[in-house]
Each structure stands twice: as C-alpha cells, then as structure tokens.
C-alpha positions as CSV (number, residue, x, y, z in Angstrom):
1,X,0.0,0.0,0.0
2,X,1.3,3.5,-1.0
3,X,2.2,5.3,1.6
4,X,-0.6,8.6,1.0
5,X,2.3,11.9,0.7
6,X,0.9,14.8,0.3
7,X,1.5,15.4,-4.0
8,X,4.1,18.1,-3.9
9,X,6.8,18.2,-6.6
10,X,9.2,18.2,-3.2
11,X,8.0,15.1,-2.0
12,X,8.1,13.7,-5.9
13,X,12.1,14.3,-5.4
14,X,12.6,13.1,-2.0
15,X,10.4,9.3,-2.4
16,X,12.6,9.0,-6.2
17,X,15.7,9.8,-4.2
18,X,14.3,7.5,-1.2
19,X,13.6,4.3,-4.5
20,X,17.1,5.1,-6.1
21,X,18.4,4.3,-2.2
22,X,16.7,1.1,-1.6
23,X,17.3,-0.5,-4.9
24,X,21.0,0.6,-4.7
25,X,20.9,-1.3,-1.5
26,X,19.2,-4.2,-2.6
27,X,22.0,-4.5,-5.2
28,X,24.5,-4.1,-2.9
29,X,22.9,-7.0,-0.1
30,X,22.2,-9.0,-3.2
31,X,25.7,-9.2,-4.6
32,X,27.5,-9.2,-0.8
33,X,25.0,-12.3,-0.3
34,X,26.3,-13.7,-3.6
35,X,30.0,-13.7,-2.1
36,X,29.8,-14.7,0.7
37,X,27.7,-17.7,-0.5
38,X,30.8,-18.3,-3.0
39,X,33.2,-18.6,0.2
40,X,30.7,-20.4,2.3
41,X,30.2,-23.0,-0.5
42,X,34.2,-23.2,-1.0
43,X,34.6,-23.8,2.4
44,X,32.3,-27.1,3.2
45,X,33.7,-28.1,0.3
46,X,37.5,-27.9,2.0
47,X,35.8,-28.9,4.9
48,X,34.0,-32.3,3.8
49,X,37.7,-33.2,2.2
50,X,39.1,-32.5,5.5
51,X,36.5,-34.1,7.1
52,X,37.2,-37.7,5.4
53,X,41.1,-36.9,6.1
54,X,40.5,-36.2,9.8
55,X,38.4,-39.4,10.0
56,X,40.6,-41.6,8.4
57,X,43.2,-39.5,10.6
58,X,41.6,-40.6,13.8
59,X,41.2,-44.0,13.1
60,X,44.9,-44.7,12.1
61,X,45.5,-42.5,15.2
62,X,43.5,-44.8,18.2
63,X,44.8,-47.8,16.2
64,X,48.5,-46.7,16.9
65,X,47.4,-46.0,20.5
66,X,45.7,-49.7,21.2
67,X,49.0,-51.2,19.8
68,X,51.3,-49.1,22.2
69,X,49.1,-50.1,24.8
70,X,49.1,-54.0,23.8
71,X,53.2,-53.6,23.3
72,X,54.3,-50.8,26.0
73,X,51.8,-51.3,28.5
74,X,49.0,-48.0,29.3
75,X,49.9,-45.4,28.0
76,X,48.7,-42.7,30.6
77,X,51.9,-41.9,32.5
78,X,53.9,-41.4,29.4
79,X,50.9,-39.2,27.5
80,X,51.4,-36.8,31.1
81,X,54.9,-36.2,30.0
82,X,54.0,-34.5,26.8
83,X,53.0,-31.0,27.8
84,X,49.8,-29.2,27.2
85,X,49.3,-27.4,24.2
86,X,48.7,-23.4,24.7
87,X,50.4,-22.4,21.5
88,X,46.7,-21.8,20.0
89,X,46.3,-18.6,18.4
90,X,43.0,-16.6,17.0
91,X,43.0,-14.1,14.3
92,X,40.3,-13.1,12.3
93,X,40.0,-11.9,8.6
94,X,36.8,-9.7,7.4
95,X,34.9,-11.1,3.8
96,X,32.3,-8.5,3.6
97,X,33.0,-7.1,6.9
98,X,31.7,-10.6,8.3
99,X,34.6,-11.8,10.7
100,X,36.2,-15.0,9.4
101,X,38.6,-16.8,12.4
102,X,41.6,-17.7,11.8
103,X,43.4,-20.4,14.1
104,X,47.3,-21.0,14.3
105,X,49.6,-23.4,16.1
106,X,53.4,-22.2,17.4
107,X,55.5,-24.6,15.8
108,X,57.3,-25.3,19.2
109,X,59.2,-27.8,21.0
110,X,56.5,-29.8,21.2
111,X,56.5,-30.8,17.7
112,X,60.1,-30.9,16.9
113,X,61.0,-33.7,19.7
114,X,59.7,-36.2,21.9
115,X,58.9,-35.7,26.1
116,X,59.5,-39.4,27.3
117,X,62.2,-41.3,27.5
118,X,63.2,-43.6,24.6
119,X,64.1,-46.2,26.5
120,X,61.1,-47.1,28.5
121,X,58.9,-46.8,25.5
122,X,59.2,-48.1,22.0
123,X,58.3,-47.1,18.4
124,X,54.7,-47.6,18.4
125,X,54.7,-45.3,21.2
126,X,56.1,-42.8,19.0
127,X,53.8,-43.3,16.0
128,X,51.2,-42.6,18.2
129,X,52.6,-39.6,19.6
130,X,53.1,-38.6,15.7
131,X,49.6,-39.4,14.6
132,X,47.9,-37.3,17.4
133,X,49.8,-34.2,16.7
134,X,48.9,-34.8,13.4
135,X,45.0,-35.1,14.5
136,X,45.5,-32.3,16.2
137,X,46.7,-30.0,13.3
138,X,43.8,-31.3,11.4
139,X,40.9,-30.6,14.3
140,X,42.4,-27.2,14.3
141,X,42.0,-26.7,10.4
142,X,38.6,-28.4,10.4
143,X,37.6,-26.3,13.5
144,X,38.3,-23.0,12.1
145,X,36.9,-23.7,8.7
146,X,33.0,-25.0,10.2
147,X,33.4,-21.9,12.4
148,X,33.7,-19.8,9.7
149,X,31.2,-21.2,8.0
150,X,29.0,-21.1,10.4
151,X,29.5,-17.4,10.6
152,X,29.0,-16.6,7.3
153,X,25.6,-18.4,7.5
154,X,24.5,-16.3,9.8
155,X,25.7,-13.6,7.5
156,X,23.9,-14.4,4.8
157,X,20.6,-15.5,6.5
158,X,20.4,-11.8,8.2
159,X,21.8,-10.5,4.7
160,X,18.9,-11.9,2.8
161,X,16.4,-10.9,5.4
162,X,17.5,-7.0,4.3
163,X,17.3,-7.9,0.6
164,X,14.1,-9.4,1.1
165,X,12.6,-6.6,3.3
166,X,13.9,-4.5,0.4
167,X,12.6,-5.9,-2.5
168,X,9.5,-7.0,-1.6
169,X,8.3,-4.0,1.2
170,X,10.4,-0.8,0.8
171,X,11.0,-0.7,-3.1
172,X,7.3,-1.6,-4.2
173,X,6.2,1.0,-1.0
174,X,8.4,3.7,-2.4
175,X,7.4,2.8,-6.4
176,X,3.6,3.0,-5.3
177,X,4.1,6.4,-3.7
178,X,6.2,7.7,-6.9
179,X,3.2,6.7,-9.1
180,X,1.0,8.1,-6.3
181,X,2.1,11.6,-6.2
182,X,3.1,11.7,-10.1
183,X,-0.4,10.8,-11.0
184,X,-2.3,13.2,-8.4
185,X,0.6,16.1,-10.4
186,X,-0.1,15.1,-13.4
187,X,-4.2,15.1,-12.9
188,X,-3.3,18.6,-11.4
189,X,-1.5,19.9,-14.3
190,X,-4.6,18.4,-16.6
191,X,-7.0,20.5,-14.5
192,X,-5.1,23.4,-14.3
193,X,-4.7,23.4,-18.0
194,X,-8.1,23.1,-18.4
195,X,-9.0,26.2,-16.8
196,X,-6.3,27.9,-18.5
197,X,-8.1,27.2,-21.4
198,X,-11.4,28.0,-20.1
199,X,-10.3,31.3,-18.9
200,X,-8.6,32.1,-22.7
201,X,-12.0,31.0,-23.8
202,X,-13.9,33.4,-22.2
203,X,-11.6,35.8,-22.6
204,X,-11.3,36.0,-26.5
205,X,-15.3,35.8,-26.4
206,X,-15.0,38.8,-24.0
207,X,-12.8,40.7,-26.1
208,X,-15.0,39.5,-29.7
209,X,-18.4,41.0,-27.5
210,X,-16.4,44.4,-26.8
211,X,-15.8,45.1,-30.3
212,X,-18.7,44.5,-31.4
C-alpha cells in the first residue's frame, strides 16, 4: 500500500531519491550475499575433504594407541609427560565485513621432539605420539573452517532478510508512492490546463463582445 504523501513536486524528489536508495541497496545485499555464499560453499567443500582426512586420521591415530598399549603397556603416565598445548592462536580476517577466524599453532618444541624417555617406550609409542599431533593440526583446520562457515551463514541468512525486506516492502512501498504523487501532479497539471483554457476561452469571447 502507498504510503498517502501529500502530492508536492518536493515530495516527488525526496520518495525517487528515497527508491534510487533502496534498490541501490538491494544491489549491494544482493551481490554481498552472492559472495559470501561463493566462500561459504568453497569452504564445506574444503571442509567435507578434511573431514574424510580427519576421520581416516583418527582412526589410524586410536589404532597406533591400542597397539602401544598392547606392546608398552597404558599409556597414561607417558601421555602426562608431553605437555599441554597453549600455543593456540585466533586471528580473524573480514569477507564483507563478516569476521572470518583464523586459528594458528606455534610450531614449538612440542613438535620438533619427543617428552619421554626412549628407552622405556618403544616405536609404536612414537607413532602414536606422531599421529595425534597430526589429529591435532587437522581438528584445528577443520575447527576454524565450520566456524567460519557457520558465521558466514548467519551472514547471509540476516543478509537476505534485508534484501528481502527491500525488494519486496520498501522498493514496491516507495514505487507506489512515486506513481501516487506523479499521477495526483499530473491530474493537477490536466485540470489546471483546463482552466487555462477556459479562462482564454472566455476571454477572447470577451474581447469579440467588446468590439462588437
């Protein structure tokens, strides 16, 4: 429904400056939903890879583990010797001013040697100790990538919310009240003509009755 403005040639200006706004706007949701759909999609598709690789990653990972168990005895006093990891990192990058994380690991000690001692473990022990750090590289990955798309999916629901409320509410409000006030102008400019005319009329009979 049109929103009733009174029909001033002011009011003409400011509800085609007010359209011109709002489809700008719609252009500019539409094509910012556009991209970030494009990185969203390219990331679950990096993501399901990873997630078959971190699968596959696990497995190999606990299957190590129940064979150092089976040939070293439990594990648990040499897993305390490795220390905690707290070389986690969070940055952030922006893709259409939506805040992508970005997660990074110090490459310390921890990876560059082992914590126990050699001699009261043996080399399924290490595997094991090599095939969690590498399951842990890959949860970080696969952790930053579904946060991110999770994030951007967010994004874009709220983003095509705006286009929606746009295209469908504002733009046809604002077109209505364009035709609105250019119609009640123009039938104003019709009438006002008319008694233009009328008033030439009369006058040129007038001025014919005069001379006679």
């Amino acid at each position: 429904m049109a929103v009733q403005a009174v029909p001033t040639k002011g009011n003409l200006m400011n509800s085609k400056k007010s359209l011109a706004l709002a489809k700008n706007g719609y252009e500019l949701l539409d094509r910012k939903r556009n991209i970030l759909i494009r990185e969203m999609m390219t990331l679950i598709d990096h993501a399901n890879k990873l997630q078959s690789e971190i699968d596959g990653a696990y497995e190999e990972a606990y299957i190590a583990l129940q064979t150092a168990n089976i040939t070293n005895g439990f594990c648990e006093d040499i897993s305390n010797a490795v220390p905690v990891e707290d070389g986690l990192h969070l940055d952030s990058r922006s893709v259409m001013g939506v805040e992508i994380p970005i997660l990074t690991m110090d490459e310390n000690e921890v990876h560059n040697f082992l914590h126990y001692g050699a001699r009261s473990t043996n080399s399924a022990v290490d595997k094991a100790f090599i095939l969690f750090n590498k399951v842990k590289t890959l949860t970080v990955e696969l952790a930053e990538i579904e946060n991110s798309v999770y994030r951007l999916a967010v994004s874009i629901k709220k983003t095509q919310k705006r286009a929606n409320a746009l295209k469908n509410i504002m733009i046809p409000r604002f077109e209505e009240t364009v035709k609105f006030i250019t119609d009640a102008l123009d039938e104003k400019d019709r009438e006002e003509f008319s008694r233009l005319k009328v008033i030439k009329r009369k006058k040129l009979r007038d001025s014919a009755e005069s001379a006679e």
